[in-house]
C-alpha positions in Angstrom: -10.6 -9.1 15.6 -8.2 -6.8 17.1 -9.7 -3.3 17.5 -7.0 -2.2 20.0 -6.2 1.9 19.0 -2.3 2.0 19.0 -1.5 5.7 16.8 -3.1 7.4 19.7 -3.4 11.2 20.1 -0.9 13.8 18.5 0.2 10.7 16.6 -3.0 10.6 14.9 -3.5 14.3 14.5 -0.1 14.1 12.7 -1.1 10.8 10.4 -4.4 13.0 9.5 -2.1 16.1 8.1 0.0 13.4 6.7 -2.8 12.5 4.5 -4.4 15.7 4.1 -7.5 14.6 6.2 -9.3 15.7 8.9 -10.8 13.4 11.9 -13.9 11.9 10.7 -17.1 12.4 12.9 -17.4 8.0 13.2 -16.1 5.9 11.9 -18.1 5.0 8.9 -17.8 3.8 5.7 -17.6 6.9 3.7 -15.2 8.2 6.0 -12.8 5.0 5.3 -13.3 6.0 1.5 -12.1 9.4 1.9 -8.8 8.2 4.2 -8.1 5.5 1.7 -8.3 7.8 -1.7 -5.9 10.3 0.6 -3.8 8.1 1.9 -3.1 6.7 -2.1 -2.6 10.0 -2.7 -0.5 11.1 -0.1 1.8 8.0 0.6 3.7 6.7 -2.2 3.9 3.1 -2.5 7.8 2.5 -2.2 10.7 0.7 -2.5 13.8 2.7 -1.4 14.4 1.9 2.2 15.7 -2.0 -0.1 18.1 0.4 -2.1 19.6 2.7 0.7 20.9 -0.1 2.7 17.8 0.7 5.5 16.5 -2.1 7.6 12.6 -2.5 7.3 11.8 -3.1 10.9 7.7 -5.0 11.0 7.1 -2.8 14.1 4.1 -0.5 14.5 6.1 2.4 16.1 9.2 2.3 13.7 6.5 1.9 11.0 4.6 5.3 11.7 8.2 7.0 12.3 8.4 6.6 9.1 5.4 7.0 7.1 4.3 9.8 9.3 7.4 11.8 10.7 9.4 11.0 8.1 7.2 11.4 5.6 8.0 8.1 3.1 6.1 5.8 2.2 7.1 2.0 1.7 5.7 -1.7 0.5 2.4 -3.5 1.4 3.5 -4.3 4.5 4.4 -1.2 5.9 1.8 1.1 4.9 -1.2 -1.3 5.3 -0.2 -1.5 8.5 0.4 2.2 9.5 -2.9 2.5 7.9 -4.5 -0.1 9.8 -3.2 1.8 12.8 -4.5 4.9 12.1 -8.1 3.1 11.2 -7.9 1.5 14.8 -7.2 4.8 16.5 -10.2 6.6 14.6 -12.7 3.5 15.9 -12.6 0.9 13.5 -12.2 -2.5 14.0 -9.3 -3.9 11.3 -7.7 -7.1 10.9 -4.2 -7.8 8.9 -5.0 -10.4 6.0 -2.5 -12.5 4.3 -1.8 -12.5 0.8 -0.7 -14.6 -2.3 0.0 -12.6 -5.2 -0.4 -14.1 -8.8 2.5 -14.1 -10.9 3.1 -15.2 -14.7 0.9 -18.2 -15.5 -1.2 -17.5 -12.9 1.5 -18.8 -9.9 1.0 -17.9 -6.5 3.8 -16.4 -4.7 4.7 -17.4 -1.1 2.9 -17.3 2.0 2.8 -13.5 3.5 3.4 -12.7 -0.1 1.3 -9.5 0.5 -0.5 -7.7 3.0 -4.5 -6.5 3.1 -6.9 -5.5 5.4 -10.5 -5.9 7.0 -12.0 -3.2 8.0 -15.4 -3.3 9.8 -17.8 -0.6 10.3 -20.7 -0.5 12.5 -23.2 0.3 9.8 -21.9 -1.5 6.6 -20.7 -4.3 7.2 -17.1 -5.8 5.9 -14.3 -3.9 3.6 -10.9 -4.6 2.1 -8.8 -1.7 2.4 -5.5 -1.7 0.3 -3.5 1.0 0.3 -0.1 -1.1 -0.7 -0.3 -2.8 -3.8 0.4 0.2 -6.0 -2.1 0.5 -8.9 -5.6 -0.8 -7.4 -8.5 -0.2 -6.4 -8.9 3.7 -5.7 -11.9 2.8 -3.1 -12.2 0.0 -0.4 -14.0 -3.3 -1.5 -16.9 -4.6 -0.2 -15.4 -7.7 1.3 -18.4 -9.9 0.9 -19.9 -8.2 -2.6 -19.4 -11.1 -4.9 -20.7 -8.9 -8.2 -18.8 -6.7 -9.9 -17.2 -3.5 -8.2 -16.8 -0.8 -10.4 -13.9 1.8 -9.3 -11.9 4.6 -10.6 -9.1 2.0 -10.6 -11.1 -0.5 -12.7 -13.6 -3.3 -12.2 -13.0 -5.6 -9.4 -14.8 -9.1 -8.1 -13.5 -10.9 -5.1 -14.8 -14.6 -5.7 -14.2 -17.5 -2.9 -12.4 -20.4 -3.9 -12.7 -24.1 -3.0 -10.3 -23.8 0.0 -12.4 -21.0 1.3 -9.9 -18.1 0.6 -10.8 -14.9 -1.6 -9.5 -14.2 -5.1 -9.1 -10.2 -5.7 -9.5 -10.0 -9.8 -9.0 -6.6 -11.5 -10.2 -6.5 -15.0 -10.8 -10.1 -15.1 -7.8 -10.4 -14.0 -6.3 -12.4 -10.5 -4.4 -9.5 -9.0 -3.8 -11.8 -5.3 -5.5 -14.6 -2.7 -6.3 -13.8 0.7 -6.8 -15.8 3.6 -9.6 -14.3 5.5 -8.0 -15.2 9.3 -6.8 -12.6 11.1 -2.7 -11.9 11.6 -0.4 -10.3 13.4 2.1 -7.9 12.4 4.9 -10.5 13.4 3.6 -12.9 11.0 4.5 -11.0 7.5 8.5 -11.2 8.9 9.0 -13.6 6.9 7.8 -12.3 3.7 8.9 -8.8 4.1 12.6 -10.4 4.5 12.1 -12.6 1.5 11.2 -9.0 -0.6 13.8 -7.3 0.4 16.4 -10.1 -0.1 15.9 -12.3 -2.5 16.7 -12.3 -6.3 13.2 -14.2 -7.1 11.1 -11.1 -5.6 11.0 -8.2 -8.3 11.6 -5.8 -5.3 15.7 -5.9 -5.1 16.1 -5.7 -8.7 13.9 -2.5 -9.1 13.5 1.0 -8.0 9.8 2.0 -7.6 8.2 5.2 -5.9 4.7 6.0 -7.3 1.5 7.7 -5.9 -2.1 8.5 -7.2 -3.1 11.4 -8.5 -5.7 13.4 -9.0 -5.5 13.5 -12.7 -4.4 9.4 -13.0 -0.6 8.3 -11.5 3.1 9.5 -11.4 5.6 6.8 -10.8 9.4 7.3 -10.8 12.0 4.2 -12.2 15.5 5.1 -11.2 15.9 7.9 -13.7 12.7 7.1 -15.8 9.2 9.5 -15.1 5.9 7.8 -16.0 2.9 10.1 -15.7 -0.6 8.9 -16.1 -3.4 11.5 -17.4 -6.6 9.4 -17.8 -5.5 7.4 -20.8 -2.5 9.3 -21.5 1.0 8.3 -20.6 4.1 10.2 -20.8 7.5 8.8 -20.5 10.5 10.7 -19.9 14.5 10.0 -18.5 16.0 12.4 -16.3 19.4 13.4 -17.0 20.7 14.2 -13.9 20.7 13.0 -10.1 19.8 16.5 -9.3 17.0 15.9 -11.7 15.8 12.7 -9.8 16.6 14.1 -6.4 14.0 17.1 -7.2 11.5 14.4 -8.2 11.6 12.8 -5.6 11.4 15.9 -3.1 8.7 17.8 -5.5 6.5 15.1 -6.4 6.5 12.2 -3.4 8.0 14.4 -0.7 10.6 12.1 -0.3 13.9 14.1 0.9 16.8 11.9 0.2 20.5 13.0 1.2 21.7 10.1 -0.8 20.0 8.3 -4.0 18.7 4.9 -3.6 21.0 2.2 -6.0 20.5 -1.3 -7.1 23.2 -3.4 -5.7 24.7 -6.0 -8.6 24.0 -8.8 -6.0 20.2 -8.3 -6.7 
């Protein structure tokens, strides 16, 4: 498993203000709780780099330009793996998993589909950290825990199936299938290409920027506001780009000089 620390120094500093976190004593398991509930809280889960014409680059560098200095967020793909970065730097040991995700009727989607991660930690044992598939789990999973895991985010079992992969279910529900052998960056090209390309991925025909909160989750739609409080939801539209362009700045800290737009080819 690759355990090589690539977010090294002021980089890592920086990633830890990101995130509102400071530099945990070792690298534990509660500490990786506490980085994963701030970085869902800190980095939205995002799809606008696909709607301002900006080339999504699988590269660790370019990756933590932009989660980091420029303070976006992005897709599985690119925060998992800025996150794994930041894990490998503190001292943990993390592999990249791929990912299937379940559609309607229970399909699969394609290989590299989605990304997940290992984590290991010198005193307990094997997690899967996921800070890129939007609403989730809140905490990492105990990767080998077949039982129930109860989380802010819901209940959550990881069962193996007959190939040997790993089904993630959320409420009873199959929410992905992971291979459990370790990837590269390089391997998920293909996928993130498909998601920002293709008119079968939900990705180009929709605008998504959303973020835990304390209270439950904000998400912003093009013009449309969805706030989560506990069990209450409120829906609202914007009026104006102005409007959207504040949202954006006050509630993600996204700073956009031009508003992302969904092509008609998508």
């Amino acid at each position: 498993m690759d355990s090589s620390a690539t977010a090294e120094g002021p980089n890592t500093d920086a990633y830890l203000e990101r995130i509102g976190a400071t530099r945990p004593a070792r690298p534990d398991a509660a500490a990786l709780r506490e980085l994963h509930l701030r970085h869902l809280r800190s980095v939205p889960f995002e799809n606008l780099s696909i709607h301002l014409g900006e080339n999504i680059v699988l590269d660790e560098k370019a990756l933590l330009d932009k989660v980091v200095a420029a303070r976006r967020g992005g897709f599985c793909y690119e925060v998992n793996a800025t996150f794994a970065a930041l894990l490998r730097a503190l001292g943990y040991r993390v592999a990249l998993l791929q990912g299937r995700c379940f559609g309607k009727e229970g399909r699969l989607g394609i290989p590299y589909d989605h990304m997940a991660l290992l984590v290991e930690t010198p005193d307990d044992g094997r997690w899967l950290a996921d800070v890129g598939f939007g609403n989730h789990s809140h905490f990492p999973l105990a990767l080998d825990e077949r039982e129930e895991q109860r989380d802010p985010g819901g209940v959550f079992r990881i069962a193996p199936t007959a190939d040997g992969d790993l089904d993630v279910l959320r409420d009873g529900e199959p929410q992905y299938r992971l291979e459990t052998r370790p990837r590269e960056l390089a391997d998920f090209t293909a996928g993130a290409w498909y998601h920002r390309t293709s008119p079968d991925s939900h990705f180009p025909r929709s605008l998504i920027c959303s973020r835990l909160t304390q209270e439950g989750r904000i998400t912003l739609s093009g013009h449309k506001l969805v706030t989560t409080v506990g069990e209450q939801r409120d829906e609202r539209l914007l009026e104006t780009d102005d409007e959207v362009r504040a949202a954006y700045r006050d509630l993600f800290g996204v700073v956009l000089d031009e508003l992302p737009v969904i092509r008609a080819h998508a």
